[in-house]
C-alpha atoms as a printed R data frame, in Angstrom:
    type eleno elety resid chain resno       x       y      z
1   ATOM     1    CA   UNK     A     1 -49.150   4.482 29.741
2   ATOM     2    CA   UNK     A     2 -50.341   5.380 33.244
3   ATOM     3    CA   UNK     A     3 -48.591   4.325 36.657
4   ATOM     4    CA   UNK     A     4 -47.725   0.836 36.426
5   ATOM     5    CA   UNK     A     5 -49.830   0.113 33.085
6   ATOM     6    CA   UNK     A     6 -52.965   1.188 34.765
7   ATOM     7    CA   UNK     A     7 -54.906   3.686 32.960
8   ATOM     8    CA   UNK     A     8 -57.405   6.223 34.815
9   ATOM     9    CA   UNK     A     9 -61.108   5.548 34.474
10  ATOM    10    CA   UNK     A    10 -64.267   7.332 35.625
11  ATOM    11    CA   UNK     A    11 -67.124   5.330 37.605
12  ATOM    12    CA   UNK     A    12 -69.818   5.966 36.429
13  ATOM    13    CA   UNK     A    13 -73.000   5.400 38.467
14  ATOM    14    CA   UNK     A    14 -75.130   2.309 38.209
15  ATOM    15    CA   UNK     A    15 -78.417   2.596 36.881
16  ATOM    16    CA   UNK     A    16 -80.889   1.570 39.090
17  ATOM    17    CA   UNK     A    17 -83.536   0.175 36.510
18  ATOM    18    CA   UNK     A    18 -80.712  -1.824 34.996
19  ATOM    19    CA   UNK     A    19 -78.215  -3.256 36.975
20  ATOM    20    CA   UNK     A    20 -75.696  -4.026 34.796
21  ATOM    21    CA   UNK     A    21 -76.722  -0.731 32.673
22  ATOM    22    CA   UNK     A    22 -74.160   2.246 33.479
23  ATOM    23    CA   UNK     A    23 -74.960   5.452 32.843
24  ATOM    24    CA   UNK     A    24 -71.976   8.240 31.348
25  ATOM    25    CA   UNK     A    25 -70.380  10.815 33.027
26  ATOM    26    CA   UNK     A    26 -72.962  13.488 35.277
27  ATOM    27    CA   UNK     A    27 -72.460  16.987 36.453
28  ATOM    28    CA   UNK     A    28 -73.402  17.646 40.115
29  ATOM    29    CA   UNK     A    29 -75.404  20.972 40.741
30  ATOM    30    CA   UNK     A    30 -75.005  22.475 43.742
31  ATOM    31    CA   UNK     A    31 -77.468  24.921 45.389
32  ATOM    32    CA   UNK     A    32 -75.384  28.224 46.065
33  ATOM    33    CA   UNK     A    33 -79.040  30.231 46.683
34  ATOM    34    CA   UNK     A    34 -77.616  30.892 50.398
35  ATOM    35    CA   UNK     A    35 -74.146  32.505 49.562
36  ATOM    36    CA   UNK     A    36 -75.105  34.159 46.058
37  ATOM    37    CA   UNK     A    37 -77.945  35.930 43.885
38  ATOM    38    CA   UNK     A    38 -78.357  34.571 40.133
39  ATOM    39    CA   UNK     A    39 -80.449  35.452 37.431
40  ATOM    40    CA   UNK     A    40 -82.012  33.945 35.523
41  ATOM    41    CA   UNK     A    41 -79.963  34.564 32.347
42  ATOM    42    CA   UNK     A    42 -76.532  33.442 34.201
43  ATOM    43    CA   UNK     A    43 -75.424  30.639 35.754
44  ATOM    44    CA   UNK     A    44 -73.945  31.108 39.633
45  ATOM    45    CA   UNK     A    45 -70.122  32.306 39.903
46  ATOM    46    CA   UNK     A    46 -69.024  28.556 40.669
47  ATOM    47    CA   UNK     A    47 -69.982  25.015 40.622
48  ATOM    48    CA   UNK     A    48 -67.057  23.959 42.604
49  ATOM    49    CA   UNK     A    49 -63.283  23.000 42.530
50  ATOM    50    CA   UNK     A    50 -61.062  20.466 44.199
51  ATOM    51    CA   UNK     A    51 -63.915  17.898 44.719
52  ATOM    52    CA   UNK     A    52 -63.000  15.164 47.500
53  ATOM    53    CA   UNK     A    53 -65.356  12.533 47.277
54  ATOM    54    CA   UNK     A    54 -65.536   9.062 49.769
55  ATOM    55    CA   UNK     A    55 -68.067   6.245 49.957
56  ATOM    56    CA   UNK     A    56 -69.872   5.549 53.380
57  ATOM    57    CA   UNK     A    57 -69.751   2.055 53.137
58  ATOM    58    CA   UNK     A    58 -69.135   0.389 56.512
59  ATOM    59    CA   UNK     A    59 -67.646  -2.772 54.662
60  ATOM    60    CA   UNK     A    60 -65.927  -1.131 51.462
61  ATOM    61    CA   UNK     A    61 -63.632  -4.014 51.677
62  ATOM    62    CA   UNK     A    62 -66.209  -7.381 51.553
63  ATOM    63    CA   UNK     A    63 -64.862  -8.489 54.992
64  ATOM    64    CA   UNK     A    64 -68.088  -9.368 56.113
65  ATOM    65    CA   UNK     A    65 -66.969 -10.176 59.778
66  ATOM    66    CA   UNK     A    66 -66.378  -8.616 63.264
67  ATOM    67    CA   UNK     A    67 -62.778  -9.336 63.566
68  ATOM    68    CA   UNK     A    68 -61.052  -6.101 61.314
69  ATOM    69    CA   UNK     A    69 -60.938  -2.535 61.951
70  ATOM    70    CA   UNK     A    70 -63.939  -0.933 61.090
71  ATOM    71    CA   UNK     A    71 -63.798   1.682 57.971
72  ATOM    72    CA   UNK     A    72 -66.078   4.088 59.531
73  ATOM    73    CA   UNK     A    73 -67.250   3.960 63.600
74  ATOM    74    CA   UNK     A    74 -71.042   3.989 63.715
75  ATOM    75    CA   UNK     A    75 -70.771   7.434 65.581
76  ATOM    76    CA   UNK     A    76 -68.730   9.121 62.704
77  ATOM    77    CA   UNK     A    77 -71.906   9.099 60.622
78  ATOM    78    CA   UNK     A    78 -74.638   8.359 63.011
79  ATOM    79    CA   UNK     A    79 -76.828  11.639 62.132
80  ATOM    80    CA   UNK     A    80 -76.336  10.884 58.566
81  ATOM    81    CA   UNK     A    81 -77.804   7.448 59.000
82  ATOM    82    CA   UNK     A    82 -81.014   9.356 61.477
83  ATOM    83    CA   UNK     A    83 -81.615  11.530 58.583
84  ATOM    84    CA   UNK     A    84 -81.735   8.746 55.161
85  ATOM    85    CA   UNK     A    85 -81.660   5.424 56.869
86  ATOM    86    CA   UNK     A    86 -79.338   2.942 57.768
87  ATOM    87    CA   UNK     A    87 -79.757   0.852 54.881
88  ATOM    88    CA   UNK     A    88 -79.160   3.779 52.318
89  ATOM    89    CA   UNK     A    89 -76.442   5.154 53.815
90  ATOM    90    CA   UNK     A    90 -74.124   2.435 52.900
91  ATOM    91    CA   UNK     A    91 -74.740   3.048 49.133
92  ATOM    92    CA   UNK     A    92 -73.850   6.960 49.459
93  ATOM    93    CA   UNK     A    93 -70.912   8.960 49.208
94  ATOM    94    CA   UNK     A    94 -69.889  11.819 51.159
95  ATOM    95    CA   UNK     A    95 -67.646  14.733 49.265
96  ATOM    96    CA   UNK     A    96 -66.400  17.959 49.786
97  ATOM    97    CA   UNK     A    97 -65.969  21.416 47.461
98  ATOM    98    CA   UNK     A    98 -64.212  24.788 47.616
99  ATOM    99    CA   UNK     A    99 -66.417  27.618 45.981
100 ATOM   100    CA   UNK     A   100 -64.033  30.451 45.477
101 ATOM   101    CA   UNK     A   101 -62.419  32.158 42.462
102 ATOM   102    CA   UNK     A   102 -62.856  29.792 40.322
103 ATOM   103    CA   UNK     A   103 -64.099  31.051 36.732
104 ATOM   104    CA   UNK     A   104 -62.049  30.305 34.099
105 ATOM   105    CA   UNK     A   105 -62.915  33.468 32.252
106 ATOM   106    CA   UNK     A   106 -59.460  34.524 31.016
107 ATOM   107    CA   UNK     A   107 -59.057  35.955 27.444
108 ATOM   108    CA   UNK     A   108 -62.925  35.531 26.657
109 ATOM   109    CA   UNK     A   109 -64.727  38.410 25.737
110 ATOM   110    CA   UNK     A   110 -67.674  39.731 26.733
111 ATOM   111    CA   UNK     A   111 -69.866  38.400 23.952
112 ATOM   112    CA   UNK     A   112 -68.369  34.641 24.478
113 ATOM   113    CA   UNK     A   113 -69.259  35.155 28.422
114 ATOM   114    CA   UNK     A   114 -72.979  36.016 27.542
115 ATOM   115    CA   UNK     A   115 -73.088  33.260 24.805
116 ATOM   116    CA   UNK     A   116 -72.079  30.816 27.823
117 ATOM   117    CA   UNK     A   117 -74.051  32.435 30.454
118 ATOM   118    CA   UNK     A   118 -70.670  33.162 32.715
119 ATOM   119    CA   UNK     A   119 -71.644  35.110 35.435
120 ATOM   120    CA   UNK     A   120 -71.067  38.943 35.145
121 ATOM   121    CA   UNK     A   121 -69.537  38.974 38.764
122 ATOM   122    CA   UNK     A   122 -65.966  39.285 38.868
123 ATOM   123    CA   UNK     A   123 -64.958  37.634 41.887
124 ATOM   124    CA   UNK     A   124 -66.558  34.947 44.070
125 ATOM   125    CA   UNK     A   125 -69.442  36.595 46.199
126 ATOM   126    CA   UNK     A   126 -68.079  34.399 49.342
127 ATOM   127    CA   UNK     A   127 -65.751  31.496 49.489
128 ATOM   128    CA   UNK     A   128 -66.525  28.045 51.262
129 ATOM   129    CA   UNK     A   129 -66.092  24.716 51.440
130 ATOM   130    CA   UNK     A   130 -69.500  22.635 51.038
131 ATOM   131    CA   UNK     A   131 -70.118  19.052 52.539
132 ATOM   132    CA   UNK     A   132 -72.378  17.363 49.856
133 ATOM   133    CA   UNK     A   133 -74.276  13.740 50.261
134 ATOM   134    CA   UNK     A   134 -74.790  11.806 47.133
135 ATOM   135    CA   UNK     A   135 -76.857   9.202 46.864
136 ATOM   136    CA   UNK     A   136 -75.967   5.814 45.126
137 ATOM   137    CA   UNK     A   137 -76.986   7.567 41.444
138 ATOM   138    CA   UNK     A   138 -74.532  10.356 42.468
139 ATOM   139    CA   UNK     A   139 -77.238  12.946 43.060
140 ATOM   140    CA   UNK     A   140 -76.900  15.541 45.918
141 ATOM   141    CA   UNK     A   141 -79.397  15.120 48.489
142 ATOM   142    CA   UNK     A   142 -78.181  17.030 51.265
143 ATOM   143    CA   UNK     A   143 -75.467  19.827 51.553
144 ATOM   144    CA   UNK     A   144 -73.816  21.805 54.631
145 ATOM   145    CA   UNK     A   145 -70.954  24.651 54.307
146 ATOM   146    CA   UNK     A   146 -67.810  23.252 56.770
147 ATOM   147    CA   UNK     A   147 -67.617  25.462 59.726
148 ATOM   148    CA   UNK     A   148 -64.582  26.510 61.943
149 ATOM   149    CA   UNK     A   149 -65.847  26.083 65.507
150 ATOM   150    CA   UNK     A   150 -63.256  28.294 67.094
151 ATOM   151    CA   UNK     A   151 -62.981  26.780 70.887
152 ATOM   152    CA   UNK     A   152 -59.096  27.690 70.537
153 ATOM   153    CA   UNK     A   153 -56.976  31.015 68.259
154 ATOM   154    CA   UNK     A   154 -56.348  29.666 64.861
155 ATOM   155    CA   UNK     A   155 -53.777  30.489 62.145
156 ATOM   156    CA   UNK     A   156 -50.139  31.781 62.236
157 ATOM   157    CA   UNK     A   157 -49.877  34.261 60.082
158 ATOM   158    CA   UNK     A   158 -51.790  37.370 58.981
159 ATOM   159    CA   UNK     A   159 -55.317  36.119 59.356
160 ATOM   160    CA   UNK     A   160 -55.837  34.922 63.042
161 ATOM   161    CA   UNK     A   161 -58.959  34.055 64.509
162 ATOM   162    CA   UNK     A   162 -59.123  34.670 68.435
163 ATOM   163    CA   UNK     A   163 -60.657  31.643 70.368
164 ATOM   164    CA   UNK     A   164 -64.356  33.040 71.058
165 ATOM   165    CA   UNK     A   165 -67.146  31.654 73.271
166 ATOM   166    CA   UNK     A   166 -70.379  32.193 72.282
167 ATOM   167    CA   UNK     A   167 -72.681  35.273 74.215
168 ATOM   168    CA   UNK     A   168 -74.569  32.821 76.085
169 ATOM   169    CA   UNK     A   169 -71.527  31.072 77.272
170 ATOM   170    CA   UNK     A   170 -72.223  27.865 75.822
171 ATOM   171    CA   UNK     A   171 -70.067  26.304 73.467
172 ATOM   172    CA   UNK     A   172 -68.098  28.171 71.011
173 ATOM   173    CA   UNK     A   173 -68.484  30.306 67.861
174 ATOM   174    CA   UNK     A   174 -68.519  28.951 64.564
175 ATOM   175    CA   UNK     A   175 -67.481  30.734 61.489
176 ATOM   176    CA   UNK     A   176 -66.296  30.083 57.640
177 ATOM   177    CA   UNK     A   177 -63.255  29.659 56.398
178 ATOM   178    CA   UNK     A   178 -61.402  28.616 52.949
179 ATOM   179    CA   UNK     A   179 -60.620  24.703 53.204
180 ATOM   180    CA   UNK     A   180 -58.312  25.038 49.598
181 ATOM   181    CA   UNK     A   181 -57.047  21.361 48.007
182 ATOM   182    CA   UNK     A   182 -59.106  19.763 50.437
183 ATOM   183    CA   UNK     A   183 -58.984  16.066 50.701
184 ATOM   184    CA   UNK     A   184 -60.900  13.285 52.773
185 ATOM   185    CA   UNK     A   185 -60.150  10.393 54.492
186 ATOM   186    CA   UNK     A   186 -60.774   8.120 57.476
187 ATOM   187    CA   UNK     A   187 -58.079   7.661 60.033
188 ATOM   188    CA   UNK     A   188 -59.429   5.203 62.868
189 ATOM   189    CA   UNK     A   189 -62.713   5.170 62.201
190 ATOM   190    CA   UNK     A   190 -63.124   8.998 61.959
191 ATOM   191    CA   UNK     A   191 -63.746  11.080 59.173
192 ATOM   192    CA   UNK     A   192 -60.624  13.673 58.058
193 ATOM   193    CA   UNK     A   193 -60.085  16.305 55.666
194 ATOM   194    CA   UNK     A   194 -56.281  17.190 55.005
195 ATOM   195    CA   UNK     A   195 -56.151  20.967 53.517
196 ATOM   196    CA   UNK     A   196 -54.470  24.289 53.035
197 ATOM   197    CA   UNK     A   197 -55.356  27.454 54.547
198 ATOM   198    CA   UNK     A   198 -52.803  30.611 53.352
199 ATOM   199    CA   UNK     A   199 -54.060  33.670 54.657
200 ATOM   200    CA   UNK     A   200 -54.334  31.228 58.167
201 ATOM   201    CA   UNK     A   201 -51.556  29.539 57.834
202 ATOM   202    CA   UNK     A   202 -49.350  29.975 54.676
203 ATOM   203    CA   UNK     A   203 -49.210  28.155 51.460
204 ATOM   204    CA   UNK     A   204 -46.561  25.867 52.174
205 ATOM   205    CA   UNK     A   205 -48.175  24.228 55.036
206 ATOM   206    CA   UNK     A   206 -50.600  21.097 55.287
207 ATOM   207    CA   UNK     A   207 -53.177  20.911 57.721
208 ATOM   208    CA   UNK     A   208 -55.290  18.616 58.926
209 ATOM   209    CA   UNK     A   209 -59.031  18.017 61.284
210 ATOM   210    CA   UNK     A   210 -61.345  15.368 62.099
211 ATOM   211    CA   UNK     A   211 -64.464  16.522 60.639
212 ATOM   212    CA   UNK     A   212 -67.425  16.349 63.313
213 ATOM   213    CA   UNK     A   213 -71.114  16.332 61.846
214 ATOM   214    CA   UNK     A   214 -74.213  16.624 63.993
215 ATOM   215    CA   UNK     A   215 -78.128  16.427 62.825
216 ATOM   216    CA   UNK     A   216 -80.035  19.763 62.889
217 ATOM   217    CA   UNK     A   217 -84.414  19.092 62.775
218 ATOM   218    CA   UNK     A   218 -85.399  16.179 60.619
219 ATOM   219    CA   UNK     A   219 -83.644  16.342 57.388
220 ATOM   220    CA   UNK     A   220 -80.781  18.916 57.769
221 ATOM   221    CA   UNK     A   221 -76.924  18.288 59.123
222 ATOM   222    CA   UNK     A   222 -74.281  20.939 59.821
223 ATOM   223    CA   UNK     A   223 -70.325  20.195 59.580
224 ATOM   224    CA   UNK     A   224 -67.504  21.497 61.606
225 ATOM   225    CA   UNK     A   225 -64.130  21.469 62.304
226 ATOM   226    CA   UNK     A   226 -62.433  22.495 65.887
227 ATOM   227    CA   UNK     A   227 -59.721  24.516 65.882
228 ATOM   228    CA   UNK     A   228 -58.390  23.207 68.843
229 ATOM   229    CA   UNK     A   229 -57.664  19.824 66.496
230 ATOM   230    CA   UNK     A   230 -56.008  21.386 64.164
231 ATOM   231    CA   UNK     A   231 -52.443  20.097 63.376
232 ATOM   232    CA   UNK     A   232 -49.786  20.649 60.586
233 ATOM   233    CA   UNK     A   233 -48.290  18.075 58.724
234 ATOM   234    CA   UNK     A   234 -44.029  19.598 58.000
235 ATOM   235    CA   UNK     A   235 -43.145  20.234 55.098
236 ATOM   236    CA   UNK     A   236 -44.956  20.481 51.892
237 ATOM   237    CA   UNK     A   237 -48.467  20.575 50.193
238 ATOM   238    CA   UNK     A   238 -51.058  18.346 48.582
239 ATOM   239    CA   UNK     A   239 -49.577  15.954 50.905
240 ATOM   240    CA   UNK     A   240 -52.049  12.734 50.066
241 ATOM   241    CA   UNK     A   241 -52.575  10.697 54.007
242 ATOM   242    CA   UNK     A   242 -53.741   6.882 53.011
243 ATOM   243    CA   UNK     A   243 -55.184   5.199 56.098
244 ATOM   244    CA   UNK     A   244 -57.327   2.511 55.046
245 ATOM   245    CA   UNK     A   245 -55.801  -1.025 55.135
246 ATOM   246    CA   UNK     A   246 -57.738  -3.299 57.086
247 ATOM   247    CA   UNK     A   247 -56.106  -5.053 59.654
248 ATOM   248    CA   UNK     A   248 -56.866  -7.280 62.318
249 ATOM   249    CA   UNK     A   249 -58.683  -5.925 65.594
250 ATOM   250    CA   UNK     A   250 -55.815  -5.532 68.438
251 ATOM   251    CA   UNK     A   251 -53.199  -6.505 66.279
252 ATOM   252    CA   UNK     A   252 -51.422  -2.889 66.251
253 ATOM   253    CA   UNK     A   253 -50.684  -3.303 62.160
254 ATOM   254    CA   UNK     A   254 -51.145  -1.332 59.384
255 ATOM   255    CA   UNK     A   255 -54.425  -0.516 60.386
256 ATOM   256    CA   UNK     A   256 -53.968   1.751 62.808
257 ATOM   257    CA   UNK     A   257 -50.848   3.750 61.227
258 ATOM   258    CA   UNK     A   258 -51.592   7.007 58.850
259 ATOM   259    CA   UNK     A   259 -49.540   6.921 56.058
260 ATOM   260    CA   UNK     A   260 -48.190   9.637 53.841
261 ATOM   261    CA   UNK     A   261 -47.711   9.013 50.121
262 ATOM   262    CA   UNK     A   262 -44.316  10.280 49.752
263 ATOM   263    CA   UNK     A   263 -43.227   9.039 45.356
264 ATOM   264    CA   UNK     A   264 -45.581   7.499 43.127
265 ATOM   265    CA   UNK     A   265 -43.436   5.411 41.373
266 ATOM   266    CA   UNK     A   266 -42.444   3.317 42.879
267 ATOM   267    CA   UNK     A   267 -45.255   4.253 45.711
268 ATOM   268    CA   UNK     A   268 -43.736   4.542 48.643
269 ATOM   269    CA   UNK     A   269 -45.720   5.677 51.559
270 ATOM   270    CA   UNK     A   270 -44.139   7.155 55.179
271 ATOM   271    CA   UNK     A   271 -45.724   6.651 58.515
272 ATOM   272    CA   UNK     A   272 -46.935  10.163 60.278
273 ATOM   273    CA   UNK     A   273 -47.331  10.591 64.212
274 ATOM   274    CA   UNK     A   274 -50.847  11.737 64.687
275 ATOM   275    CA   UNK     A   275 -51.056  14.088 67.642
276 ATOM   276    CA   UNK     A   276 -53.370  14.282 69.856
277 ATOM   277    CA   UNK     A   277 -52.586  18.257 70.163
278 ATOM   278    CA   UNK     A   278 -53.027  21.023 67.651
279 ATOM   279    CA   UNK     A   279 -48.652  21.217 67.222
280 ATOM   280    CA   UNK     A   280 -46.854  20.354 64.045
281 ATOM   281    CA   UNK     A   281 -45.724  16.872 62.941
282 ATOM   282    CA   UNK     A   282 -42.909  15.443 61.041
283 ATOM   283    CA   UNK     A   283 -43.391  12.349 59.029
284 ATOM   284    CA   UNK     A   284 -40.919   9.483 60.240
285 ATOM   285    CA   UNK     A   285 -38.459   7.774 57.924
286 ATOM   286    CA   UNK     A   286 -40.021   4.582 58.195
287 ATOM   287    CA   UNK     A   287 -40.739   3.684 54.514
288 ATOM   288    CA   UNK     A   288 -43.121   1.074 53.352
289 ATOM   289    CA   UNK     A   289 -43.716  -0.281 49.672
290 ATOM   290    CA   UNK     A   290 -47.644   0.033 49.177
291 ATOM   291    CA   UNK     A   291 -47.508  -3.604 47.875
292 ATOM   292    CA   UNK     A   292 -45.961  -4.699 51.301
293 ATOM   293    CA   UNK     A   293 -49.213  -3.998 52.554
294 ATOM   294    CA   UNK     A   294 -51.406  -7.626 53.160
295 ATOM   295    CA   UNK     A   295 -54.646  -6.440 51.573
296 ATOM   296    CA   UNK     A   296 -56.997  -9.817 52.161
297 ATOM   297    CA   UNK     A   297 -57.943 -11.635 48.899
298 ATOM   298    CA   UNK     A   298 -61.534 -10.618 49.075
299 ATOM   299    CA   UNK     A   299 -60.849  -6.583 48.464
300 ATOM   300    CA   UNK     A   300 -61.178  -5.267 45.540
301 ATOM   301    CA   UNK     A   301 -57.939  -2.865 45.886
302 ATOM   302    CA   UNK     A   302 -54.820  -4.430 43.903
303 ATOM   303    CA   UNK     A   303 -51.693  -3.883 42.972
304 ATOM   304    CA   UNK     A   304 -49.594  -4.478 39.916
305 ATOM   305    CA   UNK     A   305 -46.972  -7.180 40.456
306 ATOM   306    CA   UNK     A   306 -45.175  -6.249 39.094
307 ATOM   307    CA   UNK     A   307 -45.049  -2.695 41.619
């Protein structure tokens, strides 16, 4: 049996000419046109890894009233809503994929790699992490690589990047970096991706950004990340942050804390400072039981009692 007796499941997305009709299980094609050239006899080096995926519901929780925390702040995804409407937007999801080296190609031979159509290249052209909208059918319909906008030096360790204003003098250059393990959330109303970077910052180290998105023309977005907001989360990796619990506006509870998951079983969870400067962090030792947490009856998020 799974954790507490519950076993995993996959949602699978409703079908629009039946509502009560689900359809199975659907692969998600990315473009990668811009990064890499494929034939027509090969599919591209990568369809992704390490997919973080969150809906952009404003009410995810059926509150249905003005007196909770809101999920998401209107600003977080404002250009999202310019570009496919208000209405839609709260029936889409927003995720997030490394493309890198990762082919599972190992012990195949060449004839089984042209059988599948692997792609002859052997390693990824360029690696990046890609910001993908789905709509409520889980079908991309827009897609942005994550930039590194670098208004402050970034990394410890062999691979710096020097803080760099652009020629003109305004703003800041923006480059691409690896985002590996990536994983979103929402702290506060803002939208965060918790990550590793090793050639930045070493492989033993967490980091974490509020992800900043901005409407280019009619239809297209761009992503980015500051590395002036860049802070590290001691010690570990694949460090999973929870922070959404509604709670009550001005009523300084669970709400507003960000929460580390620190043992799954029981799952226990640790409250983390979150700085307001780009300096390393220690979770605190104040533990809290998930099911302490006063979820309101009309969620759909549950626990087991008997965990």
């Amino acid at each position: 049996e799974y954790i507490r007796g519950k076993l995993p499941f996959i949602i699978n997305p409703r079908n629009d000419s039946d509502s009560d009709n689900k359809t199975g299980p659907t692969k998600i094609c990315i473009d990668t046109s811009e990064w890499e050239t494929v034939d027509d006899a090969h599919r591209p080096f990568s369809d992704g890894q390490n997919p973080s995926f969150v809906s952009l519901a404003h009410d995810a929780y059926n509150l249905h009233d003005d007196h909770h925390t809101p999920r998401i702040e209107k600003s977080t995804i404002q250009p999202l809503e310019e570009i496919y409407g208000s209405d839609e937007i709260d029936n889409m999801f927003l995720g997030l994929l490394l493309f890198g080296d990762s082919q599972c190609r190992w012990n195949m031979s060449a004839k089984v790699m042209e059988e599948y159509h692997f792609s002859p290249l052997l390693e990824a052209p360029q690696k990046r992490s890609m910001v993908l909208i789905l709509n409520g059918s889980m079908e991309p319909v827009g897609q942005a690589v994550l930039q590194l906008e670098l208004d402050k030096t970034w990394g410890e360790k062999r691979k710096r990047h020097n803080k760099k204003k652009k020629e003109n003098g305004e703003g800041y250059e923006r480059i691409i970096v690896e985002l590996d393990d990536a994983r979103l959330f929402f702290h506060n109303g803002k939208l965060h991706v918790l990550y590793r970077n090793g050639p930045s910052f070493g492989y033993d180290k967490q980091l974490q950004n509020p992800i900043h998105i901005t409407k280019v023309g009619e239809d297209k977005f761009e992503a980015y990340i500051k590395s002036s907001e860049t802070f590290s989360v001691c010690c570990g990796r694949n460090i999973a942050f929870i922070s959404e619990t509604p709670a009550n506006k001005g009523s300084g509870g669970s709400g507003s804390d960000l929460l580390a998951l620190t043992w799954i079983d029981p799952v226990t969870t640790n409250v983390v400072d979150h700085p307001m400067a780009a300096v390393d962090v220690d979770v605190t030792d104040t533990k809290r039981r998930l099911q302490e947490i006063i979820w309101p009856t009309s969620t759909s998020a549950s626990t087991n009692e008997n965990g």
